[in-house]
C-alpha positions, -999 to +999 in steps of 0.1 A: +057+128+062+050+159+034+085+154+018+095+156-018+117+124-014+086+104+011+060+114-017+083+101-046+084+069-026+051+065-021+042+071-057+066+047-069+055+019-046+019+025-058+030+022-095+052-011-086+018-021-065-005-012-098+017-035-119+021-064-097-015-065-092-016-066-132+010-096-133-007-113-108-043-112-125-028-125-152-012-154-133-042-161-116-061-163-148-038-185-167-033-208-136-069-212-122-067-232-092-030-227-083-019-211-055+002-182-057+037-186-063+062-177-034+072-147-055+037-134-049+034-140-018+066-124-011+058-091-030+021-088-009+038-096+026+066-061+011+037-044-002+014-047+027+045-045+050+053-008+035+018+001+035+015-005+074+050+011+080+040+043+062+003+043+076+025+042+113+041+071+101+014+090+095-007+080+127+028+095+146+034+127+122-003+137+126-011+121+164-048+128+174-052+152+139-050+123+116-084+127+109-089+165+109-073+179+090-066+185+053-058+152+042-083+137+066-101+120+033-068+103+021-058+097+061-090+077+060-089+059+027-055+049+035-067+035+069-093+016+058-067+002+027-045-012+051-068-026+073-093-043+052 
């Protein structure tokens, strides 16, 4: 999971997230009372969908130390991300 290439990913995704979640504020305040548009919905059901994928990955890469050891704080934040 400590790659160059897996990191680059990740970081990218989080951008694409940060922006999305900047268009669809701004949907959601000029169409009060709307539902989101299928577009939306698509991108969360990807978004979450890559979260839960790489979260997987981790719980494998690290097994029972997912939650000792240095990244434990992230490991955890991430966790509770995904789940909520």
């Amino acid at each position: 999971v400590h790659h160059p290439h897996v990191e680059s990913i990740c970081a990218v995704v989080i951008a694409l997230n940060t922006a999305f979640a900047i268009y669809t504020t701004n949907y959601e305040i000029n169409n009060i009372g709307e539902a989101p548009n299928n577009f939306m919905v698509a991108v969360e059901f990807g978004l979450v969908g890559f979260y839960c994928i790489e979260l997987g990955f981790k719980l494998v890469a690290h097994g029972r130390w997912f939650f000792v050891n240095k990244d434990m704080w992230w490991n955890i934040i991430d966790l509770f991300l995904v789940v909520q």
